[in-house]
C-alpha positions as CSV (number, residue, x, y, z in Angstrom):
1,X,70.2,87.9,80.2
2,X,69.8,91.4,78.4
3,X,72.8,92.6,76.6
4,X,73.4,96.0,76.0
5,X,75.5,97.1,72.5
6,X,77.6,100.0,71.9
7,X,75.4,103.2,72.0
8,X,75.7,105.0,68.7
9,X,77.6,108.2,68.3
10,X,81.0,107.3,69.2
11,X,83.5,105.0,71.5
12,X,81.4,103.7,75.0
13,X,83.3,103.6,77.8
14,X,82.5,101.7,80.9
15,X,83.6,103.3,84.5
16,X,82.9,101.1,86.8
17,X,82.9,102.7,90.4
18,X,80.6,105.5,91.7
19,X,83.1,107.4,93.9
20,X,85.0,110.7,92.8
21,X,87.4,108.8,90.8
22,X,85.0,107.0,89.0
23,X,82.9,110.5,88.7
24,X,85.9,112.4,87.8
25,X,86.8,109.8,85.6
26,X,83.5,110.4,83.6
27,X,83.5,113.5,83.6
28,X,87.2,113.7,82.2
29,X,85.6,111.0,79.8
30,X,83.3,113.3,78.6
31,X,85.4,116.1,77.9
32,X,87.2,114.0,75.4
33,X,84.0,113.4,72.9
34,X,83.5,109.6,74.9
35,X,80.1,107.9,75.6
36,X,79.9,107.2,78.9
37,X,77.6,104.7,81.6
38,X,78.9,105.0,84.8
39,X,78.0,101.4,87.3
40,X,77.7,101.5,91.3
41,X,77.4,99.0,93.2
42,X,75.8,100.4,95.8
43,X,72.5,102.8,96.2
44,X,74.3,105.6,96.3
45,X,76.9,108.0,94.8
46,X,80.0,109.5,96.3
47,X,82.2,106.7,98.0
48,X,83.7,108.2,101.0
49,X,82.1,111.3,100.6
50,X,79.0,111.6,102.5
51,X,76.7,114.9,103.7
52,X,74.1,114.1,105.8
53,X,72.6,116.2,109.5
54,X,72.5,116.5,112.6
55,X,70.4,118.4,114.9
56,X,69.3,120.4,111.7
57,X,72.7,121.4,110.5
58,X,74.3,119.6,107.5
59,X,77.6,118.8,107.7
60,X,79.6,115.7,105.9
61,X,79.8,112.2,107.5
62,X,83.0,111.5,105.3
63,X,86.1,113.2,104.3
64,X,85.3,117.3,105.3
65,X,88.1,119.0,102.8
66,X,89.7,119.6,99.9
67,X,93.6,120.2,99.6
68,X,93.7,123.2,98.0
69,X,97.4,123.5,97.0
70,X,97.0,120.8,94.0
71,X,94.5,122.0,91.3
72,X,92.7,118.7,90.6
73,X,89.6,118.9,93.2
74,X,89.2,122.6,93.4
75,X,89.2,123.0,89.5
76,X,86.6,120.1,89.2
77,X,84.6,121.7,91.6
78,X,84.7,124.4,90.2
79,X,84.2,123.3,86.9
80,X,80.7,121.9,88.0
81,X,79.4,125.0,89.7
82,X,80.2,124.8,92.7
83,X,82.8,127.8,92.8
84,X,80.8,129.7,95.1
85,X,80.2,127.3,97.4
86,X,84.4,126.7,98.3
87,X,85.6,128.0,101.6
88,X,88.5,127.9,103.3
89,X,88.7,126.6,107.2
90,X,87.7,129.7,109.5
91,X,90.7,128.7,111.3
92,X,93.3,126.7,110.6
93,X,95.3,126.2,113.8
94,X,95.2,122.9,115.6
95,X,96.4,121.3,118.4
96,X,98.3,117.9,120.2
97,X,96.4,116.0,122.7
98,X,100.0,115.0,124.5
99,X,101.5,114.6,127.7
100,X,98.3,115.4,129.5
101,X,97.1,118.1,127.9
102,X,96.4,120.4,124.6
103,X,99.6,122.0,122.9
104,X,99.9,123.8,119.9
105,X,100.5,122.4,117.0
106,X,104.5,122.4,115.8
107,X,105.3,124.6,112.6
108,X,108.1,124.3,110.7
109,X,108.2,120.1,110.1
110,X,107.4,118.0,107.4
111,X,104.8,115.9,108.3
112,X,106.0,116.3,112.0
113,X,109.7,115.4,110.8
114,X,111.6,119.3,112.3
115,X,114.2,120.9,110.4
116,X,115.4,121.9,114.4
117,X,114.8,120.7,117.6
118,X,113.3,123.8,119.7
119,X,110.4,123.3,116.8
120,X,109.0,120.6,119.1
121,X,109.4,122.3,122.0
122,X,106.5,121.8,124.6
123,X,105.9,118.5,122.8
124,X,108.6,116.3,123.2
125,X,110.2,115.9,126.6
126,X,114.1,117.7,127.3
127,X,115.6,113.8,126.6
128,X,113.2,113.8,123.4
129,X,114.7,117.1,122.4
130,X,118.1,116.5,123.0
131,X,117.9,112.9,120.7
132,X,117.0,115.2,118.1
133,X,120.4,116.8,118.2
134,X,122.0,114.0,117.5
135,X,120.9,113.7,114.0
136,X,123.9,115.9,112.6
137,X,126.1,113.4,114.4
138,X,124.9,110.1,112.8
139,X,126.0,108.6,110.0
140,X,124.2,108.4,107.0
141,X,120.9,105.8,106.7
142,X,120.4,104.5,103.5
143,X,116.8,104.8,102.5
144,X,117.1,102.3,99.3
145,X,113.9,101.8,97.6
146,X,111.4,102.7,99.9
147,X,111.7,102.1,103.7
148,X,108.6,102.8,106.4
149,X,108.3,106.3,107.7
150,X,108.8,105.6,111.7
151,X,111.2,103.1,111.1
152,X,113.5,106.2,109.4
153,X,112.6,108.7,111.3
154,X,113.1,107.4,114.8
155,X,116.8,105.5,113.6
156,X,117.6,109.4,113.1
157,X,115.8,111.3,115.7
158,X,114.4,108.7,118.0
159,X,111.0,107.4,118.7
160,X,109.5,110.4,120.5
161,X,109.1,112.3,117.2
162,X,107.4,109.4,115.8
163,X,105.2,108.7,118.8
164,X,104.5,112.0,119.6
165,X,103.7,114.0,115.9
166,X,104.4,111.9,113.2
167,X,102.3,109.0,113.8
168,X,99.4,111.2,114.7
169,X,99.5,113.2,111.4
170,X,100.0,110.1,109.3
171,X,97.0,108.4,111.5
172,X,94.9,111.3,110.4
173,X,95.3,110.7,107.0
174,X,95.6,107.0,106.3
175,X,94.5,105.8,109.9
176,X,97.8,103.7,109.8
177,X,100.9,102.6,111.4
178,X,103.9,105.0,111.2
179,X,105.9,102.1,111.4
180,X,104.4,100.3,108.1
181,X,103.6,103.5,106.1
182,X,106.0,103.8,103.3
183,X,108.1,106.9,103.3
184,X,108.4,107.3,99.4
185,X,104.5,106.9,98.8
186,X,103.3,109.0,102.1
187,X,106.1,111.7,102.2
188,X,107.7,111.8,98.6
189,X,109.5,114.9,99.2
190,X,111.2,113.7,102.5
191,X,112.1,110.7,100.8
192,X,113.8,112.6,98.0
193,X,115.8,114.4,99.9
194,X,116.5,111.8,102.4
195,X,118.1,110.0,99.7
196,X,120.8,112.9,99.3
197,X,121.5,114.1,102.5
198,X,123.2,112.7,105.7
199,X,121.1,114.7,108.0
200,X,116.9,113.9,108.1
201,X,116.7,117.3,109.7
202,X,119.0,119.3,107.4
203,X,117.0,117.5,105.0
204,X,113.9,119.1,106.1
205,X,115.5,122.4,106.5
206,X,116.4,122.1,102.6
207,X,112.4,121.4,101.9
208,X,111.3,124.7,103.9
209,X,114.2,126.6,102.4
210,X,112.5,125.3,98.6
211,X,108.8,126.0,99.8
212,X,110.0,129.3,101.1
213,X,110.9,130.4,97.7
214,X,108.0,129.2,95.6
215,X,105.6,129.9,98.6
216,X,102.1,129.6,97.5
217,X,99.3,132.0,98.7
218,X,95.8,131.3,99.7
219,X,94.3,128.7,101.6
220,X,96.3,124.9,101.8
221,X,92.7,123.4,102.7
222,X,89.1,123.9,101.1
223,X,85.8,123.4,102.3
224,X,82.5,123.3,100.3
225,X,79.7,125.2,101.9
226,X,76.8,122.6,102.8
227,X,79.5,119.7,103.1
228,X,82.6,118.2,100.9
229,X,80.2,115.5,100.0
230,X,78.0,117.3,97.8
231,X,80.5,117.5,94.8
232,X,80.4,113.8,93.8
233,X,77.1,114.9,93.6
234,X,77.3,117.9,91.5
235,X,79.6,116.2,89.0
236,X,77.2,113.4,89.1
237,X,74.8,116.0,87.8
238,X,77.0,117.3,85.4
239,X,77.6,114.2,83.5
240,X,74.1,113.1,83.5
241,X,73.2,117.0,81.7
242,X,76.0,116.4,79.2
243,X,74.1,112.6,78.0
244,X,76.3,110.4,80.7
245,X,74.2,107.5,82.0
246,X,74.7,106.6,85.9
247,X,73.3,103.3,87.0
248,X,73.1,102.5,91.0
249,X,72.4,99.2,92.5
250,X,74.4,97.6,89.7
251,X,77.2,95.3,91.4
252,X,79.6,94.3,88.1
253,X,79.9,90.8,88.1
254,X,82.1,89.8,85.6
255,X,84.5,91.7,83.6
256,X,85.4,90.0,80.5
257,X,87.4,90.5,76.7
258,X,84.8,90.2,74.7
259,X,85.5,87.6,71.3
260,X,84.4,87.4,67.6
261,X,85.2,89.9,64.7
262,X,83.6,92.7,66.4
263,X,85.1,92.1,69.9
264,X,88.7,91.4,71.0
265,X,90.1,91.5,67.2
266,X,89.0,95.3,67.0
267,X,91.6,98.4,67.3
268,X,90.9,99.2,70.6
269,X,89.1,95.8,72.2
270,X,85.8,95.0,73.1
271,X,84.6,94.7,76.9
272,X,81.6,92.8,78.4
273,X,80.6,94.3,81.8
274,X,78.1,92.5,83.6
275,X,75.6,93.3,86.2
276,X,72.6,90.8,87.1
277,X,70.2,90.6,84.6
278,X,72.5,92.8,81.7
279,X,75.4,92.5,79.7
280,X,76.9,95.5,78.6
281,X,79.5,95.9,75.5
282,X,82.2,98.7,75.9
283,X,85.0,99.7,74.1
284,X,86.8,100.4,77.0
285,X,86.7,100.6,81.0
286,X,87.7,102.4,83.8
287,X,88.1,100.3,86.8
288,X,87.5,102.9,89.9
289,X,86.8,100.8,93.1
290,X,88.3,99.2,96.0
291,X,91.3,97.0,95.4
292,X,89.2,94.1,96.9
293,X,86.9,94.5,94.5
294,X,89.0,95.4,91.6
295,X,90.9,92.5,92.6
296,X,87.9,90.2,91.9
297,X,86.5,91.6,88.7
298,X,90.7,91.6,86.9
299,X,91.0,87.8,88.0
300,X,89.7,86.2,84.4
301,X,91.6,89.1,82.4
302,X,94.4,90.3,84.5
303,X,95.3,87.6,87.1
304,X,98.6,88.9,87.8
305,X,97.4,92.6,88.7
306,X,94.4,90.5,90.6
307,X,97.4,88.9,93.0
308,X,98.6,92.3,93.6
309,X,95.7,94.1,94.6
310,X,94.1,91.4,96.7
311,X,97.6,91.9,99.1
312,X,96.2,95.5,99.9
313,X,95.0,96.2,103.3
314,X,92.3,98.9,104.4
315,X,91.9,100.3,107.8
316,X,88.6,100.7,109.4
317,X,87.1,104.0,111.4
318,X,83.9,105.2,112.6
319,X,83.4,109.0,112.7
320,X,81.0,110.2,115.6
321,X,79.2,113.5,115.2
322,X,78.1,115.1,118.5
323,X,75.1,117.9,117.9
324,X,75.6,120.5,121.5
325,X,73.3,123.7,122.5
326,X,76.2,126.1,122.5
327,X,75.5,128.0,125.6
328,X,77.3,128.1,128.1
329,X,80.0,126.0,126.2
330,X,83.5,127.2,126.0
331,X,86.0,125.3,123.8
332,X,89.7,125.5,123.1
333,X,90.9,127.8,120.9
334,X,91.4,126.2,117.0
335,X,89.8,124.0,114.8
336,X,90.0,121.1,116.8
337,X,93.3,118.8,117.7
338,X,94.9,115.1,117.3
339,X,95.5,112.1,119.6
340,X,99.1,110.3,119.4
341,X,98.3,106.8,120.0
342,X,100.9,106.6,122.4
343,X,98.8,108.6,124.8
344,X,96.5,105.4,125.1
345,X,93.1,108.0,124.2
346,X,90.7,106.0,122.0
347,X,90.0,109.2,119.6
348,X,92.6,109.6,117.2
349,X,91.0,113.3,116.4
350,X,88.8,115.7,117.0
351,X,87.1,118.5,114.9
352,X,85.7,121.4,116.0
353,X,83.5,121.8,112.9
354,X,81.5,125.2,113.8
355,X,84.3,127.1,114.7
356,X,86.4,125.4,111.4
357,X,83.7,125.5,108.5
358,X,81.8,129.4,109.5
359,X,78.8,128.3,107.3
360,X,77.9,125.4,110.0
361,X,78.2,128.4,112.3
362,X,76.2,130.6,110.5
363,X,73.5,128.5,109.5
364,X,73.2,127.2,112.7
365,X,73.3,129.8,115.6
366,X,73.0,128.3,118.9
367,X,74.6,125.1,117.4
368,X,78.0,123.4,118.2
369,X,78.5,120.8,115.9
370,X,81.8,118.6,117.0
371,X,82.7,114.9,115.6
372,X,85.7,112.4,116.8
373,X,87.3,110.2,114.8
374,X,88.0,106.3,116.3
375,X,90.1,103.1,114.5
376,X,93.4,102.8,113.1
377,X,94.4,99.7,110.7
378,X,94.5,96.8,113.3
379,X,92.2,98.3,115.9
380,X,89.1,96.0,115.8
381,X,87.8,95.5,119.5
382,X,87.1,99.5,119.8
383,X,85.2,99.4,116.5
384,X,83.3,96.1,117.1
385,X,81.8,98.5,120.3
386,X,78.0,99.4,119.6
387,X,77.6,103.0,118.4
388,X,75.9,104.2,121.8
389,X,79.7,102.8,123.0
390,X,81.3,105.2,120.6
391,X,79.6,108.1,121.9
392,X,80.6,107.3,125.3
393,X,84.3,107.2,124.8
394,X,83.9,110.2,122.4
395,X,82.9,112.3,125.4
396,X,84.9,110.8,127.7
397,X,88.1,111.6,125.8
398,X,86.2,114.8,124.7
399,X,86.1,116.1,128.4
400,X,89.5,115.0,129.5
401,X,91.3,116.5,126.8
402,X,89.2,119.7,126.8
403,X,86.3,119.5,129.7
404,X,83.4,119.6,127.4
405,X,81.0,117.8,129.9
406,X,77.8,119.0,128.7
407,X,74.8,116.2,127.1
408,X,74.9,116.3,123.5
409,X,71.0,117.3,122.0
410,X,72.1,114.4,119.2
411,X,74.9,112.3,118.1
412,X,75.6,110.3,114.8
413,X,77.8,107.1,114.3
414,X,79.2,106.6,110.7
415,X,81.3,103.9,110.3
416,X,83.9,103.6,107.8
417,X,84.6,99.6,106.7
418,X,87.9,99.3,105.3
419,X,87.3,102.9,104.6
420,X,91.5,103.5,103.9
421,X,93.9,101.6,101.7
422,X,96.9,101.4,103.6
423,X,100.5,102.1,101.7
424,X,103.2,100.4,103.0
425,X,106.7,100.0,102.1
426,X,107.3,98.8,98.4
427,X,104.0,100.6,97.6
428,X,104.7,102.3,94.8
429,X,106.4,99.4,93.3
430,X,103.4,97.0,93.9
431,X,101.1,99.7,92.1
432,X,103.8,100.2,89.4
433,X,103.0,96.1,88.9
434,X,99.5,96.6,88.6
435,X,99.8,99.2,85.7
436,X,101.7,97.7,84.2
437,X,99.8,94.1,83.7
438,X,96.7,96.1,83.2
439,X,98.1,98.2,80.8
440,X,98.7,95.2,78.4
441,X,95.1,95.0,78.1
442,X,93.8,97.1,75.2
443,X,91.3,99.5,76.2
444,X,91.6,99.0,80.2
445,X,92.3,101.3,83.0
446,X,92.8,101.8,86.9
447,X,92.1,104.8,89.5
448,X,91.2,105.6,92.8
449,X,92.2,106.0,96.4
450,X,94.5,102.4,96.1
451,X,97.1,103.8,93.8
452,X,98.0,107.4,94.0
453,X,97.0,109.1,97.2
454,X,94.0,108.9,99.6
455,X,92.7,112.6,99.2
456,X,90.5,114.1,97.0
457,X,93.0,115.3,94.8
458,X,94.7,112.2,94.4
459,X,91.9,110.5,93.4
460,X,90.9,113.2,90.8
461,X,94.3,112.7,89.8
462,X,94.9,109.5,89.3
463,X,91.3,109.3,87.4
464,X,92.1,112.3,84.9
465,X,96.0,110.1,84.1
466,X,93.6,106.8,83.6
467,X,91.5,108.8,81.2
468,X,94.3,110.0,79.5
469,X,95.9,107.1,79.3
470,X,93.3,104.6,77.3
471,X,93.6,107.9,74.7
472,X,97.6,106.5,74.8
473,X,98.5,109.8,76.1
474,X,100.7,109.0,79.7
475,X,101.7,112.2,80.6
476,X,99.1,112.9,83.6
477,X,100.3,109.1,85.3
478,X,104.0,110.1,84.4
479,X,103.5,113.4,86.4
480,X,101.7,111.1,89.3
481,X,104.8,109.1,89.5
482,X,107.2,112.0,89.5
483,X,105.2,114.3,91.1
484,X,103.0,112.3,93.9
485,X,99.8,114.3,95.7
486,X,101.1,114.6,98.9
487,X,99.4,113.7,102.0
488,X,96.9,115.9,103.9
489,X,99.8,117.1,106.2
490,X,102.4,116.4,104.0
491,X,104.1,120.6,103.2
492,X,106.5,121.7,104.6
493,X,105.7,123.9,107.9
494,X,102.1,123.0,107.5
């Protein structure tokens, strides 16, 4: 087997994951004066960012924005050139797929928890409504530690607000179940104030009176024009300009302390990373995949953070992309709506991507570009359908909910395996575990879309505090702990 030394010039780091955290983690790497060899496993870069076409129009097959309101994504995009290429949604309105038929979305809630009842009005039915009202009445629920969203919500203002809002907007970001999801990992803020209040909706009305205040401007969500999925691919270039080197195809092996005078006995610790056919020496790694994975790989070094991540369940979607001749066509108005599950639909989502990202539009004229979204954690008969299958109920849903009956000109099936970590109740507590066996390990660190968020952000995030923190500086993951990137939906009134 070929082994591999420490490059001259300086410290080598090892990231060991191709995705944006692993990317951004290079990149931050970089910044600091490191040498750095990125590894993927796979053929590709990007993780669960994907561009691809259809029908001549590119468009992205995985995550399609940015949240705009945290700095992390934006900044690194625009950090490696892609400033010019950010745009905000052409519209941001969406819609509920309810009660037999399309309603406007609610403002004024926290991830569909109200500050008042009449801000769910035309959603929830008059009983529904009046549950709500009770709230003020109720003594107080203790939260504790953590305690799962739906399960807090609906002891306060009843299961319709879960049903009906809240478990759509937390299915569209972590393809969950409201009713597993932890409160203080998915909706910090709530959870904050939830702890200090008697009343979940005077609670709320608190967090709008706050954002009110310090309201930001500009948009809360960012596209990038050609498809979210090319910047893994720009900051791939960008640390391959500045002397980075990125190796695909390369599934690590083992991950082992290296031993002798120049290994584990040095300052910072010596690493042995291998990949079939090479061993490669570094004097520290970033470990930026999948908790499966990073499970496997921690299980010589770090068994007790290896226990801990192998508990962590991933949900599974498919996303279909449906390719129409737009004439003739006539669509709701918005950028597209979502499905409660309680509806019994098969789509959880829909997108309206022309009319919500204008540079589809423009490029394509004559074009209407549309995709679903199918699969939340536990669904596995829908997504064990053939992808002709998906299509079907696509359209099916597609016309009932908004009577789109015409023949798609092409369609596209990308599915998503165990695409979404899933963050239930005691999350932040199990992650808390994970750092901290890991970070008795000289020279070794953790990021991605397991720990700290599922967004692009997040995952930025939590790669920049892993960075920082084999430099012994801990003020990026102290900030991550205190100040979680919230979910997608997570602002108030958004």
């Amino acid at each position: 087997m070929r082994e591999q030394d420490t490059p001259t010039g300086g410290r080598h780091v090892v990231v060991i994951g191709g995705g944006i955290a692993g990317l951004a983690a290079a990149h931050r790497l970089l910044d600091r004066g490191e040498r750095v060899t990125v590894v993927e496993a796979s053929d590709r870069l990007g993780g669960k960012l994907l561009t691809g076409e259809i029908a001549g129009a590119r468009v992205d097959l995985g995550a399609e924005s940015l949240l705009a309101r945290r700095p992390e994504a934006v900044g690194l995009a625009r950090e490696v050139g892609l400033a010019d290429r950010l745009r905000p949604p052409a519209t941001a309105t969406a819609s509920l797929w309810t009660r037999g038929a399309l309603r406007p979305m609610p403002k004024g809630h926290v991830m569909g928890v109200p500050g008042t009842a009449s801000a769910l009005t035309g959603v929830l039915s008059d009983e529904g409504l009046r549950r709500i009202e009770r709230d003020a009445e109720l003594p107080r629920t203790e939260v504790g530690d953590d305690v799962a969203v739906g399960e807090f919500v609906a002891a306060r203002l009843g299961r319709e607000v879960v049903d009906r809002l809240v478990e759509p907007l937390l299915g569209g970001v972590y393809a969950g179940d409201a009713y597993r999801i932890s409160l203080r990992s998915a909706v910090p803020q709530l959870f904050e104030a939830a702890r200090t209040h008697d009343s979940l909706t005077e609670a709320v009305r608190e967090i709008q009176a706050k954002a009110a205040g310090q309201r930001q401007t500009g948009p809360v969500f960012m596209g990038i024009e050609g498809g979210v999925g090319r910047l893994p691919l720009a900051v791939a270039e960008s640390v391959r300009a500045r002397g980075a080197e990125i190796v695909t195809g390369a599934a690590v092996t083992e991950l082992r302390r290296a031993i002798g005078a120049a290994g584990a006995g040095s300052p910072a610790g010596r690493w042995r990373v291998v990949t079939p056919g090479r061993v490669r020496h570094a004097d520290a790694v970033v470990l930026a995949v999948p908790a499966p994975a990073a499970a496997a790989l921690l299980r010589a070094e770090a068994p007790a953070a290896a226990a801990e991540l192998a508990t962590v369940e991933y949900a599974s979607m498919a996303l279909v992309t449906l390719a129409y001749r737009s004439a003739g066509i006539t669509l709701p108005e918005g950028s597209g709506f979502l499905v409660p599950p309680v509806d019994g639909h098969t789509i959880k989502a829909a997108t309206f991507a022309s009319r919500k990202w204008g540079w589809i539009a423009e490029e394509n004229p004559g074009l209407l570009v549309l995709r679903t979204s199918v699969g939340r954690h536990g669904e596995t008969e829908v997504l064990g359908k053939e992808d002709a299958d998906l299509v079907e109920v696509s359209r099916h849903d597609l016309r009932e909910a908004t009577g789109l009956a015409a023949v798609p000109v092409a369609t596209r099936v990308t599915r998503w395996h165990e695409g979404l970590p899933q963050y239930p109740v005691g999350h932040h507590a199990r992650v808390a575990r994970v750092r901290e066996h890991v970070g008795a390990l000289p020279g070794l660190a953790v990021c991605g879309a397991a720990y700290d968020g599922v967004g692009v952000p997040a995952c930025v995030a939590s790669a920049y505090a892993a960075v920082d923190q084999l430099g012994g500086d801990r003020a990026g993951l102290d900030a991550l702990i205190t100040n979680p990137v919230r979910s997608l939906h997570g602002g108030a009134g958004e």
